[in-house]
N, C-alpha and C positions, 0 to 999 in steps of 0.2 A: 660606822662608815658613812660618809656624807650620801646625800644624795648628788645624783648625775644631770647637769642639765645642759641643753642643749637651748642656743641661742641661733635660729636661723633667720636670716634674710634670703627674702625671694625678690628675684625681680620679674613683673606679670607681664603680660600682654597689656595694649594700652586701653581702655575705655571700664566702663562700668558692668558688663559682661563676665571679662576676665574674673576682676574682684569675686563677684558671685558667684562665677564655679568654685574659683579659689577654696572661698570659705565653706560650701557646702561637699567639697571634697574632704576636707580637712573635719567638720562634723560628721560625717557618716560614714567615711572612708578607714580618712586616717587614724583616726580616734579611736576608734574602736582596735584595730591594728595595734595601734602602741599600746594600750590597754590590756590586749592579751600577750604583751611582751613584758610587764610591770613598768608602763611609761604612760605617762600621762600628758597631755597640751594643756596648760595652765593658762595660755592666754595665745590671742592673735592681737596685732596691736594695726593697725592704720594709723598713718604719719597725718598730723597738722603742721607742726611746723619744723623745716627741717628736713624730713624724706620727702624723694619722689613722689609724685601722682601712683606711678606703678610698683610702691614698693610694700612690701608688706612682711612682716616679724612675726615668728612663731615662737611661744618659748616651751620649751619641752623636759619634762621632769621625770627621772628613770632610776631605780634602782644596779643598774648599770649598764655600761655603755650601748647605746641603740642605734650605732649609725650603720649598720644592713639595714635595718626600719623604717628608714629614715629616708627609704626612697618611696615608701609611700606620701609622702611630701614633696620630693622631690619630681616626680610622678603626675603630681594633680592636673587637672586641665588649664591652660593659662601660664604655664611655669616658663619661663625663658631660662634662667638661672637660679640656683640656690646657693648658699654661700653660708656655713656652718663656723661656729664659735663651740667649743668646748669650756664650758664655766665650770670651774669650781666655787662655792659658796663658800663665807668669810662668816663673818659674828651671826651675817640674816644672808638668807630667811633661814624658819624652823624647817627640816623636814616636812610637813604637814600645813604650812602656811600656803595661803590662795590671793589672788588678786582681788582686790576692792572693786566694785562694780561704779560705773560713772566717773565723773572728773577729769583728768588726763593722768598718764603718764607717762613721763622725762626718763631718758635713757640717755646717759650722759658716760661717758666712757673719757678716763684716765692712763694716759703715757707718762709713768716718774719712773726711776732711775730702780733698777730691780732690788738692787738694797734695799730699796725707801718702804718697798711694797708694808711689809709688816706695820711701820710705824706710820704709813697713810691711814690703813685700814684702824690703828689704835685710835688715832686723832678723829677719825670720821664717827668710832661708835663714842665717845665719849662726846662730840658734837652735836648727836642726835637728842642727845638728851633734852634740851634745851630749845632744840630745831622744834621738835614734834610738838610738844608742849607749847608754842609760839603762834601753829598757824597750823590749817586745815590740812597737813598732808601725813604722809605714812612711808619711811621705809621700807618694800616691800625688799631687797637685795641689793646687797654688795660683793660680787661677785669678782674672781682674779678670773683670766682668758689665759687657754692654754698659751704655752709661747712659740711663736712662731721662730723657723732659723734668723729670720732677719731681726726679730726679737731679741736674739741673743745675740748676735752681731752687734746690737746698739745697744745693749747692755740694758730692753726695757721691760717694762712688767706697765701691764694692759687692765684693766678693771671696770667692771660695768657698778654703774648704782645705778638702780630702780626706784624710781619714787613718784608714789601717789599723790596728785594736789589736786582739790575740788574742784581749780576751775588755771587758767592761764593768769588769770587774776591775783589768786594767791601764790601761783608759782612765782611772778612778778615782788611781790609785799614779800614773799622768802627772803629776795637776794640783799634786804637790808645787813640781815645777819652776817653774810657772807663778806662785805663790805666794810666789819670791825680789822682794822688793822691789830688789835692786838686782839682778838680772837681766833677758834681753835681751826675754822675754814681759814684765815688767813694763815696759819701756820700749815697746814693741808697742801694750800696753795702755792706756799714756797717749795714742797715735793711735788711738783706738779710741771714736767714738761710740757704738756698741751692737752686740752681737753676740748670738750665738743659736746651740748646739751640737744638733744632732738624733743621734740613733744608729740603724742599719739593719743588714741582711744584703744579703749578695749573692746573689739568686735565679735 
Protein backbone atom coordinates (compact mmCIF):
# COMPACT_ATOMS: atom_id res chain seq x y z
CA UNK A 1 0.00 0.00 0.00
CA UNK A 2 1.57 3.37 -0.94
CA UNK A 3 2.50 5.77 1.34
CA UNK A 4 0.16 8.77 2.44
CA UNK A 5 1.27 12.23 1.94
CA UNK A 6 0.13 15.25 2.69
CA UNK A 7 1.08 18.51 0.75
CA UNK A 8 0.27 21.68 3.03
CA UNK A 9 0.51 25.44 2.33
CA UNK A 10 0.35 27.93 5.22
CA UNK A 11 -0.23 31.32 4.87
CA UNK A 12 1.98 33.18 8.05
CA UNK A 13 1.65 36.30 9.76
CA UNK A 14 3.97 38.86 7.98
CA UNK A 15 7.63 39.61 9.18
CA UNK A 16 10.50 37.28 10.21
CA UNK A 17 9.04 36.42 13.64
CA UNK A 18 6.22 34.51 12.33
CA UNK A 19 8.60 32.29 10.26
CA UNK A 20 10.37 31.29 13.46
CA UNK A 21 7.76 30.34 15.54
CA UNK A 22 6.46 28.62 12.39
CA UNK A 23 9.34 26.32 12.17
CA UNK A 24 10.19 25.73 15.60
CA UNK A 25 6.56 24.70 16.26
CA UNK A 26 6.67 22.41 13.64
CA UNK A 27 10.21 20.88 15.04
CA UNK A 28 9.38 20.30 18.51
CA UNK A 29 5.62 20.38 18.49
CA UNK A 30 4.48 18.97 15.37
CA UNK A 31 6.99 16.49 14.73
CA UNK A 32 6.93 14.63 17.33
CA UNK A 33 2.90 14.50 17.26
CA UNK A 34 2.97 13.04 13.75
CA UNK A 35 5.63 10.73 14.68
CA UNK A 36 3.69 9.11 17.32
CA UNK A 37 0.78 8.85 14.90
CA UNK A 38 3.27 6.87 12.11
CA UNK A 39 3.71 10.32 10.10
CA UNK A 40 6.51 12.04 9.46
CA UNK A 41 7.54 16.02 8.02
CA UNK A 42 10.00 15.35 5.35
CA UNK A 43 10.48 18.78 4.50
CA UNK A 44 9.38 22.46 5.11
CA UNK A 45 10.28 24.39 2.03
CA UNK A 46 10.54 28.46 2.00
CA UNK A 47 9.61 30.15 -1.31
CA UNK A 48 12.46 32.16 -3.68
CA UNK A 49 10.82 32.45 -6.55
CA UNK A 50 7.27 32.25 -7.04
CA UNK A 51 5.71 32.12 -3.35
CA UNK A 52 4.79 34.71 -0.98
CA UNK A 53 7.08 36.50 1.50
CA UNK A 54 4.53 34.79 4.10
CA UNK A 55 4.00 31.47 2.59
CA UNK A 56 5.42 28.34 3.65
CA UNK A 57 5.08 24.32 2.49
CA UNK A 58 5.11 21.43 4.66
CA UNK A 59 5.24 17.95 3.20
CA UNK A 60 4.18 15.25 5.26
CA UNK A 61 4.48 11.37 4.92
CA UNK A 62 2.01 8.91 6.81
CA UNK A 63 1.23 5.41 6.73
CA UNK A 64 -2.22 6.53 6.67
CA UNK A 65 -4.45 9.35 6.56
CA UNK A 66 -3.46 12.09 9.24
CA UNK A 67 -5.67 14.96 8.74
CA UNK A 68 -7.16 15.06 12.70
CA UNK A 69 -3.10 15.51 13.14
CA UNK A 70 -2.77 17.64 11.23
CA UNK A 71 -4.04 20.40 13.36
CA UNK A 72 -1.08 20.35 15.16
CA UNK A 73 0.12 22.32 12.06
CA UNK A 74 -2.56 23.92 11.55
CA UNK A 75 -2.39 25.16 15.32
CA UNK A 76 1.29 26.54 15.31
CA UNK A 77 1.89 30.11 16.31
CA UNK A 78 1.83 32.54 13.15
CA UNK A 79 -0.88 30.33 11.10
CA UNK A 80 -3.46 32.67 9.21
CA UNK A 81 -4.47 29.87 7.09
CA UNK A 82 -3.52 26.22 5.97
CA UNK A 83 -4.66 24.87 2.89
CA UNK A 84 -4.12 20.90 2.41
CA UNK A 85 -3.36 18.78 -0.91
CA UNK A 86 -3.85 15.06 -0.61
CA UNK A 87 -0.95 13.39 -2.85
CA UNK A 88 -0.86 10.20 -4.09
CA UNK A 89 2.69 9.06 -5.33
CA UNK A 90 3.24 7.82 -9.01
CA UNK A 91 6.67 5.71 -10.29
CA UNK A 92 8.68 8.35 -7.08
CA UNK A 93 9.36 8.67 -4.56
CA UNK A 94 10.32 5.21 -2.73
CA UNK A 95 8.40 4.64 0.43
CA UNK A 96 11.68 5.45 2.41
CA UNK A 97 13.16 8.13 0.13
CA UNK A 98 14.22 11.73 1.88
CA UNK A 99 14.84 15.13 0.64
CA UNK A 100 18.50 16.18 -0.56
CA UNK A 101 19.83 18.76 1.75
CA UNK A 102 21.02 22.23 -0.02
CA UNK A 103 20.31 23.49 -3.63
CA UNK A 104 16.64 24.43 -4.28
CA UNK A 105 13.52 22.82 -4.98
CA UNK A 106 10.94 23.50 -7.86
CA UNK A 107 7.46 22.41 -7.18
CA UNK A 108 5.79 22.55 -10.35
CA UNK A 109 2.29 21.37 -10.55
CA UNK A 110 0.36 20.04 -13.86
CA UNK A 111 -3.51 20.52 -15.24
CA UNK A 112 -3.93 17.82 -18.25
CA UNK A 113 -7.01 16.37 -19.23
CA UNK A 114 -7.76 13.28 -16.55
CA UNK A 115 -7.40 10.60 -19.29
CA UNK A 116 -3.91 11.96 -20.04
CA UNK A 117 -2.98 11.43 -16.42
CA UNK A 118 -1.38 7.81 -16.85
CA UNK A 119 0.32 8.45 -20.05
CA UNK A 120 2.02 12.02 -18.62
CA UNK A 121 3.24 10.15 -15.66
CA UNK A 122 4.78 7.17 -18.42
CA UNK A 123 6.36 10.06 -20.60
CA UNK A 124 7.82 11.94 -17.53
CA UNK A 125 9.58 8.58 -16.03
CA UNK A 126 10.97 7.53 -19.16
CA UNK A 127 12.14 11.41 -19.39
CA UNK A 128 14.10 11.29 -16.29
CA UNK A 129 16.30 8.99 -17.47
CA UNK A 130 18.32 11.17 -19.52
CA UNK A 131 17.16 14.43 -17.50
CA UNK A 132 19.14 13.17 -14.32
CA UNK A 133 22.06 11.90 -16.10
CA UNK A 134 22.42 15.64 -17.86
CA UNK A 135 22.58 17.92 -14.94
CA UNK A 136 22.83 18.28 -11.14
CA UNK A 137 19.34 17.63 -10.05
CA UNK A 138 17.14 14.58 -8.70
CA UNK A 139 13.62 13.66 -8.91
CA UNK A 140 12.49 13.54 -5.49
CA UNK A 141 8.23 13.08 -6.64
CA UNK A 142 5.71 12.94 -8.95
CA UNK A 143 2.84 12.92 -7.41
CA UNK A 144 -1.25 12.84 -8.74
CA UNK A 145 -3.59 15.52 -6.17
CA UNK A 146 -6.66 14.22 -4.95
CA UNK A 147 -9.55 15.60 -7.20
CA UNK A 148 -11.36 18.21 -6.30
CA UNK A 149 -15.58 18.55 -7.42
CA UNK A 150 -14.43 21.28 -9.71
CA UNK A 151 -11.84 18.80 -10.79
CA UNK A 152 -14.13 16.65 -12.09
CA UNK A 153 -16.30 19.17 -13.47
CA UNK A 154 -13.45 20.09 -15.96
CA UNK A 155 -12.69 16.84 -16.54
CA UNK A 156 -8.89 17.62 -14.89
CA UNK A 157 -6.17 15.51 -13.17
CA UNK A 158 -3.56 17.82 -10.95
CA UNK A 159 0.02 16.47 -10.29
CA UNK A 160 2.89 17.70 -8.29
CA UNK A 161 6.70 17.00 -9.43
CA UNK A 162 9.31 17.70 -7.02
CA UNK A 163 12.67 18.31 -8.07
CA UNK A 164 16.00 18.80 -6.62
CA UNK A 165 18.61 21.26 -8.63
CA UNK A 166 22.02 22.43 -6.97
CA UNK A 167 21.36 25.77 -7.55
CA UNK A 168 18.73 28.26 -9.78
CA UNK A 169 21.49 27.96 -12.18
CA UNK A 170 21.21 24.60 -13.10
CA UNK A 171 17.47 24.55 -12.83
CA UNK A 172 17.91 27.41 -15.73
CA UNK A 173 20.78 25.00 -18.16
CA UNK A 174 17.63 22.00 -17.51
CA UNK A 175 15.17 23.91 -19.50
CA UNK A 176 17.43 23.18 -22.69
CA UNK A 177 16.11 19.61 -22.73
CA UNK A 178 12.77 20.53 -22.26
CA UNK A 179 12.98 22.88 -25.42
CA UNK A 180 13.61 19.51 -27.97
CA UNK A 181 10.68 19.78 -30.06
CA UNK A 182 10.78 16.32 -30.86
CA UNK A 183 11.63 15.08 -27.38
CA UNK A 184 9.69 13.13 -24.62
CA UNK A 185 9.08 16.92 -22.29
CA UNK A 186 7.88 18.12 -25.64
CA UNK A 187 5.36 15.28 -26.06
CA UNK A 188 4.57 15.71 -21.97
CA UNK A 189 3.89 19.23 -22.91
CA UNK A 190 1.25 18.49 -25.56
CA UNK A 191 -0.77 16.77 -22.30
CA UNK A 192 -0.34 19.63 -20.64
CA UNK A 193 -3.20 22.32 -19.88
CA UNK A 194 -1.23 24.68 -17.79
CA UNK A 195 1.38 24.29 -15.45
CA UNK A 196 3.25 26.58 -12.88
CA UNK A 197 6.98 26.08 -11.59
CA UNK A 198 7.75 27.64 -8.01
CA UNK A 199 11.39 27.54 -6.47
CA UNK A 200 12.09 26.99 -2.55
CA UNK A 201 14.76 25.89 0.02
CA UNK A 202 14.54 23.35 2.37
CA UNK A 203 14.32 24.73 5.95
Amino acid sequence: MPAHYDYLTFTLERGRPAWSAFVAHVRDVAAPALAAANGEILGVFQGQIGFASNEAIVLVRSTAPLRDRLRELDAAPGVVRMHPELLTPTVRPADKAVLKQGGIYVHRWFSVDADSVADFISLSNRAWEKFEGSYETEIFGLFTAERTTHDVLEGTGRLLLLTYYASHGVWEQSRDQTRDPGGLFAQRHALTRSTIGRSSILV
